[in-house]
Structure formats: C-alpha cells, structure tokens
C-alpha positions in Angstrom: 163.4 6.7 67.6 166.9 8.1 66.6 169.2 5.6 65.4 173.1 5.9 64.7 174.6 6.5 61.0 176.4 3.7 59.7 180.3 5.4 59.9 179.1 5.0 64.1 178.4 1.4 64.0 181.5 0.9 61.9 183.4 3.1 65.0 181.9 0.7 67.4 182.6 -2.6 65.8 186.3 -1.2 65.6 187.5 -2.8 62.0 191.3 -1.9 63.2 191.0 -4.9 66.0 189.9 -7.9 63.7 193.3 -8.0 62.4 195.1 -10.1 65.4 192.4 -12.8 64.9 192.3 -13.2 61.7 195.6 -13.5 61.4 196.0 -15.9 64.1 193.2 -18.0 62.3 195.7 -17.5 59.3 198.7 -18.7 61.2 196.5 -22.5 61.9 195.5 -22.0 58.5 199.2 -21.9 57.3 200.5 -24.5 60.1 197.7 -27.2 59.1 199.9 -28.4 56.1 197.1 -28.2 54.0 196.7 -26.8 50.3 195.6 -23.0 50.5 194.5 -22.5 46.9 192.5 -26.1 47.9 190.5 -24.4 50.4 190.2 -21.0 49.6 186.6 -20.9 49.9 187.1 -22.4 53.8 189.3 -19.8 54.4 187.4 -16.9 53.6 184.4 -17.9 55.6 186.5 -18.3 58.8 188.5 -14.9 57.8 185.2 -13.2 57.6 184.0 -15.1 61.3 187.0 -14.2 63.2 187.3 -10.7 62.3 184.2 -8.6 61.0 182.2 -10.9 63.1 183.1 -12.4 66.5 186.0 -10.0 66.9 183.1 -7.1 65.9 180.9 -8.8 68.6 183.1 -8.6 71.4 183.7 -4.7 70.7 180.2 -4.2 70.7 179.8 -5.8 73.7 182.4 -4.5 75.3 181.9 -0.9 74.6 178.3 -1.3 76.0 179.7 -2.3 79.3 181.9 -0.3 79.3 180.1 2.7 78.4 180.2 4.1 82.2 184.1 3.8 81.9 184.4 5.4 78.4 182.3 8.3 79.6 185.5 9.3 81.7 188.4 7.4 79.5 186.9 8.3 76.1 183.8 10.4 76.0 184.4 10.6 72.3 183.6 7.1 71.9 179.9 6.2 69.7 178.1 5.6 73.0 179.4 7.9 76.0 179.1 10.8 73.1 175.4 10.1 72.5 176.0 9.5 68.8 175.0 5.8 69.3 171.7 6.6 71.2 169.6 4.4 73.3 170.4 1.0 73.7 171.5 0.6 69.9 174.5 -0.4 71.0 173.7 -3.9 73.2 171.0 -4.4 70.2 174.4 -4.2 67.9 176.1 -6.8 70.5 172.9 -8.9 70.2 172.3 -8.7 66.1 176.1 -9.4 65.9 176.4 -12.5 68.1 173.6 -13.9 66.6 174.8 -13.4 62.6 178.3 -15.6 64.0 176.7 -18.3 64.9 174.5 -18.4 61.5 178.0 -17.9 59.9 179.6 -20.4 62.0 177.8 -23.0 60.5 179.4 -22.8 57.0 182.5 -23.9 59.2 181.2 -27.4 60.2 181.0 -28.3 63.6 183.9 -27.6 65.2 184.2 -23.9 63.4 180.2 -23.6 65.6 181.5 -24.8 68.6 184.7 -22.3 68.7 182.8 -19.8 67.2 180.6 -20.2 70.8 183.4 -20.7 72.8 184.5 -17.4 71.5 181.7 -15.3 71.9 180.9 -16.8 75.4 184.3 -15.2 76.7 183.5 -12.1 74.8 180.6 -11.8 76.9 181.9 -12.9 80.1 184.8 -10.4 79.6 182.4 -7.3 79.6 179.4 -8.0 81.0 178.3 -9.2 84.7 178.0 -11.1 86.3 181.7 -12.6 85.1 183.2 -9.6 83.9 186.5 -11.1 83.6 188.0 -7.8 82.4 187.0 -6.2 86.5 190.9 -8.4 86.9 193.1 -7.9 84.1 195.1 -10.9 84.7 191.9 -13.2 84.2 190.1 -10.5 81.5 193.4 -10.3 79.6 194.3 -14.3 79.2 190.4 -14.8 78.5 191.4 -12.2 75.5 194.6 -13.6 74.4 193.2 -17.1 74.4 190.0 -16.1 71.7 192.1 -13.6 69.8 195.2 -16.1 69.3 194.9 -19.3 70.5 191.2 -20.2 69.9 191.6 -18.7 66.3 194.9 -20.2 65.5 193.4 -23.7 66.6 190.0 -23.1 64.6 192.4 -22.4 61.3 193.8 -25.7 61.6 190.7 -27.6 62.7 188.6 -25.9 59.8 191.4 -27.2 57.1 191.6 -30.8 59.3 188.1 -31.1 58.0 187.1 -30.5 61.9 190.1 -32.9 63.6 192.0 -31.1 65.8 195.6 -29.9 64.5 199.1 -31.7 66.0 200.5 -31.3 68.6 203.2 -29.1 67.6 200.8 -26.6 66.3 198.5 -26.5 69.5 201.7 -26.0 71.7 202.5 -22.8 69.2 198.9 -21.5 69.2 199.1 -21.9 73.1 202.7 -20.1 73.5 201.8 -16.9 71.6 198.3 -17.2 73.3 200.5 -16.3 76.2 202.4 -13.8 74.9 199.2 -11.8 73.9 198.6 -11.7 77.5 201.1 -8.8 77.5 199.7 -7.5 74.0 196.5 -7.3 75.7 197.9 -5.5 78.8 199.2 -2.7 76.7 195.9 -1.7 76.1 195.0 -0.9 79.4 198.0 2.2 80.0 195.4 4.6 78.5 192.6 4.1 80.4 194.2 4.0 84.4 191.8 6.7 85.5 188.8 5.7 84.7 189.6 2.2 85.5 191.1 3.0 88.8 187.6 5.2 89.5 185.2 2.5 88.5 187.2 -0.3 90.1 188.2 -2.0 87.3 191.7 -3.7 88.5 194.1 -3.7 85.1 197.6 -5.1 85.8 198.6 -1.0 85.6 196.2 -0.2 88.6 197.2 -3.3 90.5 200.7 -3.2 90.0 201.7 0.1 89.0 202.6 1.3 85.8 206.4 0.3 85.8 205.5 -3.0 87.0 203.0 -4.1 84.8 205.5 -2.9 82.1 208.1 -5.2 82.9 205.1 -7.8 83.1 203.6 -7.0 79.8 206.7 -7.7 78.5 208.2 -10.4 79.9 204.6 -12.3 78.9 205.6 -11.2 75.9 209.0 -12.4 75.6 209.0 -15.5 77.4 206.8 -17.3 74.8 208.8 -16.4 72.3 212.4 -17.7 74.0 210.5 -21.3 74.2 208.9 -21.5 71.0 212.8 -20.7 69.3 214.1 -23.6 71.6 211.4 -25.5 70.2 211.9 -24.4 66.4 215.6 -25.8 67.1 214.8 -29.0 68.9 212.4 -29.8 65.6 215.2 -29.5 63.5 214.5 -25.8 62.2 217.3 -23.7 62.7 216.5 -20.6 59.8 212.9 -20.8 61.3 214.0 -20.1 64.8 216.4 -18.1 63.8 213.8 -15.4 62.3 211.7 -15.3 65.1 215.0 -14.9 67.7 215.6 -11.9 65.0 212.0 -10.6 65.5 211.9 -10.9 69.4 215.0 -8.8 69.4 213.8 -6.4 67.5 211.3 -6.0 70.1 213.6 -5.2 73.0 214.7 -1.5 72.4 211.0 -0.6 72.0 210.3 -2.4 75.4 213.2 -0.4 76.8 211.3 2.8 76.4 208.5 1.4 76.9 209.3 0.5 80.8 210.7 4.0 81.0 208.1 6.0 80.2 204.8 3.3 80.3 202.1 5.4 79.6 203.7 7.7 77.0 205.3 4.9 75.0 202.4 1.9 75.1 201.2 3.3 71.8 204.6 3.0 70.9 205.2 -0.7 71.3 201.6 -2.1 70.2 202.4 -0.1 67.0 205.8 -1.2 66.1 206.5 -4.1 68.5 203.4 -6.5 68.0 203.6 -6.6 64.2 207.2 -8.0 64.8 206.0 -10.3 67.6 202.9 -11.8 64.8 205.5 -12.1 62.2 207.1 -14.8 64.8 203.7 -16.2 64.6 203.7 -16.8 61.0 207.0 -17.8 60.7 206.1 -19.9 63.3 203.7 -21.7 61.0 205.2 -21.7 57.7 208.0 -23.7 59.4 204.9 -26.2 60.2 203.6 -25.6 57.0 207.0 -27.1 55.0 207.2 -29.8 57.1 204.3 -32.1 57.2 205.7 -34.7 59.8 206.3 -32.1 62.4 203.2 -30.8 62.0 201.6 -34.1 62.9 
C-alpha cells in the first residue's frame, strides 16, 4: 500500500498555522500572574498541545473534508494531488486526535477537558454532519473561539493549577476571540470558487467580497476599541495606549484591503494580524504586572 513521505504529512499538518494558538495559550500563560521560569515545564507541554497537536489535528481534518473543495481551490494540496494517497489522510486526522488527548493529560484535568473541547469543534468544523465551516459565520467563530479564546483560557487555567483565570482575563481572551472572527474570514478570499461551486457559504460568497471586507474588519477592530476602553478604565493608560498604536497601524492595510479584497487578503493576514496579536500580548503583560486586576 503506498504511503506519503514525511515532508507530505508535514504539508498537511500545516506547521505555519500553530502559531495563533500557541500564542494565544501564551497570552493566558503571561496574563495568569504567575512565575514563567516556575512553570516552564507546564508551559511547554501545553505549547506543544495547542500547536503541533490539536492545531495539527484540525488541519488534518479539515483538509480531508475538504479534499473535494481543494481539488478545485488547490489541487496542489497533499491530498487532491494524490501525494497523500488513500485515506492516509483521515488515518492522520485519527492518529493525531488521539496523541492530544494522551498529551492532554500531562495538563491535569482542565488542560483534558479543553483539549476535547477543542478537537470536538475541529471536527464539527469539517466534517458532517455539523460542518460548521458549510456557514462561515458559525465555522469562523467556532475557529476563533479554539484558536484564541479556548487557548488563551487553557494558558491561564493550566498555570491556576486548573482554576479558571479572573475575570479580567476571560473578558480579554473573549474580545480578541471576536476579533479572530475577522482573521478567520480572511482566509476564505482565496478559495470563493470552489466554495461558491460546492456550496460552502463563506461570509465572501454570502455577502460579497466588499462586504465581507468591511465585516472582517470591523470584527477585527471593534474588539480592539473595547479592550483599550477597558485597559483605561483598569487604570492602564501606556497599556492601552500600545494596543490603540497597534489597531491603527492596522487601518491603512484595511484600506486596501476593502479596495481590492481578494488581491490584498494576503496582504493584511501577513502584516496586519501580527500587529493585532501584539495587542494581545500587551494585553496580558498589562495583566501580568498587575496581580489585583488580574483577579
């Protein structure tokens, strides 16, 4: 039975998209107060769950499902292009799930339980019968809530010693999980065809392309206006501040980007999300600094 090389299972577990959760686990890592150098050894484990693993998952699972979509999107992918023969690629899905929740345990309880959390809206995202991603305002929040906002509360939870982090920091993790809303919708400019063909509604094929622009970033934005009213109602001005600074930056990108969607997506994920994570990790440092808001 042919089998694919391992620079094809690499391709399909996409190591370029563990970075949002990972550093979003980070970010509740950071906000939790906590000593870093304490819990060093935590912090690996969960780095390594978020990213190489559950985040490696849902590619995997997606790209399965998706295969029939890719074959007219991208027929370059591992699986339309027949270099990940078979059904390798669900048994990947499968193997992978599996080796998170083994990880997951190292975690303590609540680090399982988010870890299946997690991979049950990977799943339902791609595959039927839920396939939240068929509407891309449901398939997009499920996506913004396990990349950021699951991950960013898991951080904190994992250095809590499982207790759930303060308020403060679950209203942050919950804000950005917003914003990626619109992160996630800039994904879905490049493949309109195919998902317009195979019925898969994307805010681009529902709305239009201009439209779901201006929604992608006014998800974007919006989140980020509140948590700098926030920053200055807790009584951190150079915090909130720095993230005004990075939202900012953002806007002449999104300019161009609601001019010319499709051409200029690439654009904005590339140079506008790093400085919308940044906001995130200011975000928690200010947390960080200041034990009592972080309560």
């Amino acid at each position: 039975m042919a089998h694919p090389s391992l620079s094809t299972v690499a391709e399909l577990l996409k190591p370029i998209t563990w970075f949002p959760p990972m550093w979003a686990f980070a970010c509740g890592v950071v906000a939790s107060s906590q000593s870093l150098g304490a819990n060093l050894g935590l912090i690996v484990l969960g780095l390594v769950l978020t990213g190489p693993l559950v985040c490696a998952s849902s590619q995997a699972v997606n790209d399965w499902f998706d295969r029939h979509v890719d074959a007219i999107n991208e027929p370059l992918r591992p699986i339309p292009s027949g270099r990940m023969p078979g059904q390798w690629g669900l048994y990947i899905a499968i193997v992978w799930t599996l080796l998170s929740l083994v990880w997951a345990w190292g975690l303590g309880t609540w680090g399982f339980w988010a870890c299946c959390l997690g991979l049950v809206l990977a799943w339902a995202y791609s595959a039927p019968p839920f396939r939240l991603k068929q509407n891309g305002w449901w398939g997009n929040a499920a996506c913004a809530l396990s990349y950021e906002g699951l991950a960013w509360i898991t951080g904190g939870a994992v250095m809590l010693g499982g207790a759930l982090p303060g308020q403060r920091s679950l209203l942050l993790a919950l804000l950005f999980s917003a914003g990626a809303h619109g992160i996630m919708t800039l994904n879905d400019f490049k493949s309109v065809q195919g998902d317009a063909q195979m019925g898969v509604r994307s805010l681009p094929v529902q709305l239009g392309m201009v439209n779901a622009a201006k929604t992608a970033c006014a998800c974007m934005l919006l989140p980020q206006a509140i948590v700098v009213a926030l920053l200055l109602q807790w009584s951190l001005p150079w915090h909130a501040a720095a993230v005004l600074a990075l939202a900012l930056g953002q806007l002449p990108l999104m300019r161009r980007f609601i001019q010319q969607p499709k051409d200029k997506a690439l654009m904005l994920s590339a140079f506008g999300v790093p400085l919308y994570v940044s906001g995130m990790m200011v975000s928690a440092w200010a947390l960080h600094f200041t034990p009592q808001v972080a309560a």
